[in-house]
C-alpha distance (Angstrom), angle and dihedral (degrees) to the residues before:
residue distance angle dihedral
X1 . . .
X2 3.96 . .
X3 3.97 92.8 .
X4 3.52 98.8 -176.6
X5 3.86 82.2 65.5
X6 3.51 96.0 58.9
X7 4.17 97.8 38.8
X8 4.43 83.8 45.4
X9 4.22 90.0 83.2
X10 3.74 98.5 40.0
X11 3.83 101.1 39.8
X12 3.51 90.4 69.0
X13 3.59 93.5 59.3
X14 3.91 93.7 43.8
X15 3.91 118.6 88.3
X16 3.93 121.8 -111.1
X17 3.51 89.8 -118.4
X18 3.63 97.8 66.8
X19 3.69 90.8 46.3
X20 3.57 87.7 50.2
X21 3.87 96.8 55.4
X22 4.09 88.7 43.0
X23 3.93 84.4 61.3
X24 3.64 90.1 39.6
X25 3.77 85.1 52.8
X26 3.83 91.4 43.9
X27 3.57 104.2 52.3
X28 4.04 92.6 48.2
X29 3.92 93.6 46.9
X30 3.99 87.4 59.3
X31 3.13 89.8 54.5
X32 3.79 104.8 43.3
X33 3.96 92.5 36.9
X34 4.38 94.7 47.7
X35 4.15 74.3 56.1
X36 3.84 98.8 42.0
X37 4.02 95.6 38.4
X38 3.98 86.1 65.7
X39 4.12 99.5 31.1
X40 3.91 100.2 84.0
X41 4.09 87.3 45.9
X42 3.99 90.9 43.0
X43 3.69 86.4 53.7
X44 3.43 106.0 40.5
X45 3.95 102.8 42.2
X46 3.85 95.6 27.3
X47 4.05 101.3 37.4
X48 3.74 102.0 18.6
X49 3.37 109.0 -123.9
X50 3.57 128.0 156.5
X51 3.77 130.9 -111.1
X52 4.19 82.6 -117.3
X53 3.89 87.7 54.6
X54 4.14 92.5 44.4
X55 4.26 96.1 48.9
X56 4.18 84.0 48.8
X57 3.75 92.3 50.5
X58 3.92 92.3 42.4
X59 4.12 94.2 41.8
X60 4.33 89.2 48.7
X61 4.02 91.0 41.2
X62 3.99 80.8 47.2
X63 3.66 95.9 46.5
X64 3.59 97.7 40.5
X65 3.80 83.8 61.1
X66 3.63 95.8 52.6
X67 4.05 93.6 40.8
X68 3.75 91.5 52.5
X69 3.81 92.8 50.2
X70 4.26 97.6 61.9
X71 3.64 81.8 64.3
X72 3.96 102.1 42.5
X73 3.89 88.3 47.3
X74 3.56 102.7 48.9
X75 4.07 87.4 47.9
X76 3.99 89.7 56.7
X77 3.19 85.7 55.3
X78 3.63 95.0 42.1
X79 4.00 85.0 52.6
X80 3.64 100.1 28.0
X81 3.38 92.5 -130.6
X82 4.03 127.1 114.8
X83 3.50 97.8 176.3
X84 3.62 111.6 60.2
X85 3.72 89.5 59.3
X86 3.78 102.3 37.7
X87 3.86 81.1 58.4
X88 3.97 94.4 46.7
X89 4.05 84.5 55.3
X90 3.45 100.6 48.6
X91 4.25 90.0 38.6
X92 4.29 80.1 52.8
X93 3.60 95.4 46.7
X94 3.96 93.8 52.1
X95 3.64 91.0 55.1
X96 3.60 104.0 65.8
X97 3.75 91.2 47.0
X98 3.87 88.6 107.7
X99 3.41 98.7 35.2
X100 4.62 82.6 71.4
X101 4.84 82.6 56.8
X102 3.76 94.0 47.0
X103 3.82 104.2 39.9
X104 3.65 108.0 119.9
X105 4.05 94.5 -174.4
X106 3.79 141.1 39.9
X107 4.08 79.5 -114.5
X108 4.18 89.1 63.2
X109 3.92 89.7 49.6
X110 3.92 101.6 42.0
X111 4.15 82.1 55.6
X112 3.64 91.8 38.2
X113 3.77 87.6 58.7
X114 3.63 99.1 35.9
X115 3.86 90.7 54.2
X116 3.62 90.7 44.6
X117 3.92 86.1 52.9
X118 3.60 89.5 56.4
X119 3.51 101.4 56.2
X120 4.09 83.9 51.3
X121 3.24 84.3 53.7
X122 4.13 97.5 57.1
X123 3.75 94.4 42.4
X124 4.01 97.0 42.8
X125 3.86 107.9 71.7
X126 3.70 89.1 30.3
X127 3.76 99.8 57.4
X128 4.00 88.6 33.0
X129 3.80 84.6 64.0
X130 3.71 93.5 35.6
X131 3.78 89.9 61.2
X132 4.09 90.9 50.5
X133 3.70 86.0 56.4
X134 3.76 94.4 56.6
X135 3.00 105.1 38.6
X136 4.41 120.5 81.1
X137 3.88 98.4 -113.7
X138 4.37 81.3 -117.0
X139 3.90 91.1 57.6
X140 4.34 93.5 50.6
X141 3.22 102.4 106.8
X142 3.84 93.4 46.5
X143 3.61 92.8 42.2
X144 4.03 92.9 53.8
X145 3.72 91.2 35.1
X146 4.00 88.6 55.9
X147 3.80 94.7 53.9
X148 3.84 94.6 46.1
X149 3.68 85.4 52.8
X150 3.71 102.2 51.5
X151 3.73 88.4 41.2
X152 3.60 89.5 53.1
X153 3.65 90.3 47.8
X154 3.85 86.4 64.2
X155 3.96 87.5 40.7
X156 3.88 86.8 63.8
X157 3.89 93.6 32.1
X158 3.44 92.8 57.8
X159 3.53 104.5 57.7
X160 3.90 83.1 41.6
X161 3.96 94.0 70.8
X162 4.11 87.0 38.3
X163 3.87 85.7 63.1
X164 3.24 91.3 43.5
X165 3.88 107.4 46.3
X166 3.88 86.2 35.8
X167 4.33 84.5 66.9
X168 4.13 92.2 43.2
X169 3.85 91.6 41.8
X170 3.81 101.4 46.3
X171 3.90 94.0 -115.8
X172 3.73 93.6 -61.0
X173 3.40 102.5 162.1
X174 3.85 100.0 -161.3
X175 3.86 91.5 54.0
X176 3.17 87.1 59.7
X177 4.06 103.1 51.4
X178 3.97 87.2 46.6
X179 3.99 87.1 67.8
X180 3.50 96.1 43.0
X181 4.04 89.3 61.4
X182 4.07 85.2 69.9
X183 3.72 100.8 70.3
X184 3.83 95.2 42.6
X185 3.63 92.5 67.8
X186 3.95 93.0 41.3
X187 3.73 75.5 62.1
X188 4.15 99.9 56.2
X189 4.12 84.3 41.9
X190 4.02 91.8 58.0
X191 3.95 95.7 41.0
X192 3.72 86.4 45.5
X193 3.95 98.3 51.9
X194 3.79 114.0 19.6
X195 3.28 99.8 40.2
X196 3.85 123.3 86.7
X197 4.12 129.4 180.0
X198 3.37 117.6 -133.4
X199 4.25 125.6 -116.9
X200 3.86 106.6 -88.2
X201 3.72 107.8 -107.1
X202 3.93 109.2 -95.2
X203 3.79 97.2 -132.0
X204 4.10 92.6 43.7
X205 3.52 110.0 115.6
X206 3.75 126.3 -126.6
X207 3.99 125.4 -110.2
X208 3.83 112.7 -150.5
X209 4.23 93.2 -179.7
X210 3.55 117.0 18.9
X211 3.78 92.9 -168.6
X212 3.55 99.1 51.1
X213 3.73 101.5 125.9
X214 3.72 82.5 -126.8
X215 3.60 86.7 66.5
X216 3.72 97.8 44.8
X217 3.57 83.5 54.5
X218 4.31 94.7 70.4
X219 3.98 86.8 63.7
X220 3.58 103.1 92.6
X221 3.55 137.2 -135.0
X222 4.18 91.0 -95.2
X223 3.50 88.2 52.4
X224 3.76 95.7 51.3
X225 4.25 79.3 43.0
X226 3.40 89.3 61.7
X227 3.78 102.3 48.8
X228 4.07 85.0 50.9
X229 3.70 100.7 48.9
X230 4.46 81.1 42.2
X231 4.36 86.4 49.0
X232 3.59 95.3 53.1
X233 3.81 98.0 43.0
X234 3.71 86.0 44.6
X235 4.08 84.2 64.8
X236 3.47 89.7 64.1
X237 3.98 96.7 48.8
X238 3.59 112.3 71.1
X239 3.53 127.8 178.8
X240 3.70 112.4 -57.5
X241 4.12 85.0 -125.2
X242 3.75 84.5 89.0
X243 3.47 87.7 64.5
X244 3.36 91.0 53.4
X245 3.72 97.8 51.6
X246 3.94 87.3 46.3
X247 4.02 92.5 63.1
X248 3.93 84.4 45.0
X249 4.18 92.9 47.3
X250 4.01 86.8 52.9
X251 3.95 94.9 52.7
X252 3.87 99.7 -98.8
X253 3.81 109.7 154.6
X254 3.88 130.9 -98.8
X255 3.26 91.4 -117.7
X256 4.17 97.1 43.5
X257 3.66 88.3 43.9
X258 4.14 85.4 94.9
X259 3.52 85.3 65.9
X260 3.72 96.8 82.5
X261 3.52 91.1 70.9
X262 3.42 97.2 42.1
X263 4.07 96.3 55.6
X264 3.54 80.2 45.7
X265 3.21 116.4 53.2
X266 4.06 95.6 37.0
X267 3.22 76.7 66.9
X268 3.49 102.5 53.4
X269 3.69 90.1 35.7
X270 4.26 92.0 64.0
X271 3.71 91.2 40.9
X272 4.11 106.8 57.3
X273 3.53 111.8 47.5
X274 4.28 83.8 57.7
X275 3.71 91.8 39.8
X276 4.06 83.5 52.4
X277 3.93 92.5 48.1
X278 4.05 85.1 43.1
X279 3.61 97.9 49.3
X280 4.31 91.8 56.5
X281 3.96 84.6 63.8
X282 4.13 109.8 24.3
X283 3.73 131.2 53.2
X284 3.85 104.9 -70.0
X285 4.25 83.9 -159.1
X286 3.45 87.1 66.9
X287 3.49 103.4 42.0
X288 3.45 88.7 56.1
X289 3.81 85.4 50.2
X290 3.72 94.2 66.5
X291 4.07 96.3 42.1
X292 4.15 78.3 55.6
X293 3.68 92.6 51.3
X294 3.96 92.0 40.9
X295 3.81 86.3 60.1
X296 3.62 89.7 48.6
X297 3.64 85.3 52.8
X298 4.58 95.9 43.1
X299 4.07 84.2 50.2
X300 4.03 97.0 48.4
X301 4.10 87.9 49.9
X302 3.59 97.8 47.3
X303 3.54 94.3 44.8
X304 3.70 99.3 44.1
X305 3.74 107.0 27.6
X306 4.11 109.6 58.7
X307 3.45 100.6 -176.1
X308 3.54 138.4 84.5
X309 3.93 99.5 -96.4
X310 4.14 82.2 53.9
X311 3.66 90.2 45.2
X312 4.09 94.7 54.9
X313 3.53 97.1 42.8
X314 3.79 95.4 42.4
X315 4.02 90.1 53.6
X316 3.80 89.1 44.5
X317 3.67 92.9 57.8
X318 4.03 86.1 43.1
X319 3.65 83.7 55.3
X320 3.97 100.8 49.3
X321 3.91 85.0 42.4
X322 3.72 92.2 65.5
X323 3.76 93.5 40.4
X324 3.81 87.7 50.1
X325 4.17 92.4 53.3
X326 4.00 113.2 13.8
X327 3.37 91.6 78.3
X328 3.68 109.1 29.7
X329 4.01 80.5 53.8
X330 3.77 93.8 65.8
X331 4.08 94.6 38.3
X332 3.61 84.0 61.9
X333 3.90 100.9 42.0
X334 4.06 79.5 50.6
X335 3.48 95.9 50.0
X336 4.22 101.3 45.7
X337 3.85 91.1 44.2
X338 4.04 127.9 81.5
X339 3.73 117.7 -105.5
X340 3.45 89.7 -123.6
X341 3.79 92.2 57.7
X342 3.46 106.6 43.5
X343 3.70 101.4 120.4
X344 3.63 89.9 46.6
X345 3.95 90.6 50.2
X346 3.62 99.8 50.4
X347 4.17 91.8 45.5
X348 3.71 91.4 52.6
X349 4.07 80.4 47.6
X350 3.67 91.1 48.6
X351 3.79 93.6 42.2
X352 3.81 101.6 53.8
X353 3.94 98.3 40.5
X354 3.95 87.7 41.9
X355 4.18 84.6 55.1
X356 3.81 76.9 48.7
X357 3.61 101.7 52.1
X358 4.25 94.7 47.2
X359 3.92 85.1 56.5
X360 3.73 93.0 49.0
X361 3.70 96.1 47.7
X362 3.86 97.3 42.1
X363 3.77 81.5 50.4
X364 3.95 97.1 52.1
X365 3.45 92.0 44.3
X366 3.94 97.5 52.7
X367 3.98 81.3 44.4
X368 3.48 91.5 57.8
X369 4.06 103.5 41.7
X370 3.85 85.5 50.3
X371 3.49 109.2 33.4
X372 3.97 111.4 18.2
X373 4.19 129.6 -103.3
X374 3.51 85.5 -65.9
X375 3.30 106.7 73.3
X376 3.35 91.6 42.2
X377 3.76 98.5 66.2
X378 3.82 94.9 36.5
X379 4.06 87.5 62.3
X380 3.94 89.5 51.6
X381 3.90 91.1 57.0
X382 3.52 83.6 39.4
X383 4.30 83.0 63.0
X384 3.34 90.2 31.0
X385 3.91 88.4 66.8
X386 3.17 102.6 42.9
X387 3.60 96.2 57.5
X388 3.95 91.4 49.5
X389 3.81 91.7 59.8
X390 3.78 93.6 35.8
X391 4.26 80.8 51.2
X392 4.04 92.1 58.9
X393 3.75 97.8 64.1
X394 3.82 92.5 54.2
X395 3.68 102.4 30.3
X396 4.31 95.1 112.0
X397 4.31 86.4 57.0
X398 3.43 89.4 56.2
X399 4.54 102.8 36.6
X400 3.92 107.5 106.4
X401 3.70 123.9 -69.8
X402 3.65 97.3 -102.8
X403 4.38 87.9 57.8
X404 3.84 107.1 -103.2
């Protein structure tokens, strides 16, 4: 697939700003993923720690994320600025780069990570809603599809250069986490300079407290539809470190491990930004229909098939799962919730599937230390299901505004 074919037609009708933010995006998911693609191994061969220990550390990091971003999305909107904190996040973020080379202790890297987490957590709803007010309400699904592609681009990327510079460094880990400080501040330097916020609309009305229950009240029932449908597929997406462990568990190299991530987010990479452009002109219900049934697909493979030929095709599917739903998921929190409480929206989004996410990878992990891998991947399909036929009864609330 030649993709810069397919994006050359719609780019031109996409603002710079949303390119801007998908490099933004880009250049801080290399860094944070050539980190992450190694952190699970690092801590598990190098610190013993248990698979139990590394789904609790991934689900809190995770959750922290999505706790902190109720609050940083409700005061954008409070403001009525995205920038300022988008910025602050991403500045936060590339300061505890260093902090993952120089921890001598489990301790140093669970507060490396949770730190980390928080500064996702600042820039997420914010730039989330940023994006919605760029982009022409017809272009949405494009415009979120195109950041979640050029962020997965760095997703893949980064794990890319981590299998790389583990070979030329001899699997020395630190070496490794020095370089992947660099491209975090590239990051901070782009959001800083090249992107610009657009004039708040004249006739958009002012929100003095966000969380005043009153306030809550203006998102909708299809908005709170969404988050549900997003809460219990959440339970059957744990943390991608399982993956991880799974290439480990079948014999896969240290220094191949990174390749999990890479297979999969290629994969996820090619498949958003056309999902996005497909989900402004088919039924978004049943796109995210097949990402469900995808996941069914990635669980039944890694579960069933231990072997490397399972493993790629499982984390494939994973991959074209996420590009099938991740951003489809945010075009439709975007389109149910009120301009003026965008922010707001996609923190209590972020919240409640985050929540979701900690459960589901406390749960794998326990799965795993008392069961094996297998169970662990048979109970996401399990979720995985459940959502899909919970999905069919709702799908019409949720199809595009104009009824397809």
């Amino acid at each position: 697939m030649n993709t810069a074919d397919n994006a050359a037609a719609p780019r031109q009708g996409l603002p710079a700003g949303v390119w801007a933010l998908g490099f933004v995006s880009m250049f801080m998911d290399i860094s944070s993923e050539m980190i992450h693609a190694l952190l699970p191994v690092y801590m598990v061969t190098v610190l013993g720690t248990s698979s139990l220990t590394v789904g609790i550390i991934e689900g809190i990091a995770e959750a922290t994320a999505s706790i902190t971003k109720i609050f940083s999305g409700a005061l954008s909107d409070w403001l009525g600025k995205r920038k300022l904190l988008a910025a602050l996040g991403y500045g936060l973020a590339a300061i505890t780069k260093p902090i993952f080379p120089l921890a001598p202790s489990i301790g140093w890297l669970v507060a490396a990570r949770f730190i980390d987490r928080i500064g996702k957590g600042i820039r997420g709803a914010p730039r989330d809603a940023l994006i919605a007010d760029i982009t022409p309400p017809e272009q949405r699904g494009a415009g979120f599809g195109l950041r979640q592609s050029l962020d997965t681009i760095g997703a893949f990327a980064g794990p890319l250069l981590a299998i790389a510079l583990m070979w030329a460094t001899a699997d020395h880990f630190q070496a490794v986490f020095w370089i992947a400080v660099i491209p975090a501040f590239v990051a901070v330097a782009l959001i800083v300079f090249a992107v610009k916020e657009p004039e708040r609309p004249a006739g958009l009305r002012r929100v003095r407290m966000p969380l005043r229950r009153s306030e809550l009240r203006l998102l909708d029932a299809t908005f709170w539809l969404v988050v549900t449908v997003a809460a219990i597929f959440t339970l059957a997406r744990f943390s991608e470190a399982f993956l991880i462990l799974r290439a480990q568990s079948i014999g896969l190299s240290l220094a191949l491990v990174p390749i999990v991530l890479v297979v999969m987010n290629l994969a996820y990479s090619l498949s958003a930004y056309p999902v996005g452009v497909l989900a402004d002109k088919a039924s978004r219900p049943m796109l995210l229909a097949v990402g469900l049934v995808l996941l069914v697909a990635a669980d039944l493979v890694l579960a069933l098939i231990p072997d490397i030929a399972g493993l790629l095709i499982g984390v494939v599917l994973w991959g074209l799962h996420m590009g099938f739903t991740q951003g489809l998921l945010a075009t439709l929190v975007a389109d149910a919730a009120p301009a003026e409480l965008r922010g707001t929206a996609f923190g209590m989004f972020n919240l409640i599937t985050g929540i979701a996410l900690l459960v589901a990878s406390v749960l794998a992990g326990f799965l795993w230390d008392q069961i094996g891998p297998q169970a662990t991947f048979l109970a996401g399909a399990a979720f995985a299901l459940v959502t899909l036929v919970g999905l069919l009864p709702v799908r019409a609330r949720l199809s595009m505004p104009n009824g397809q």
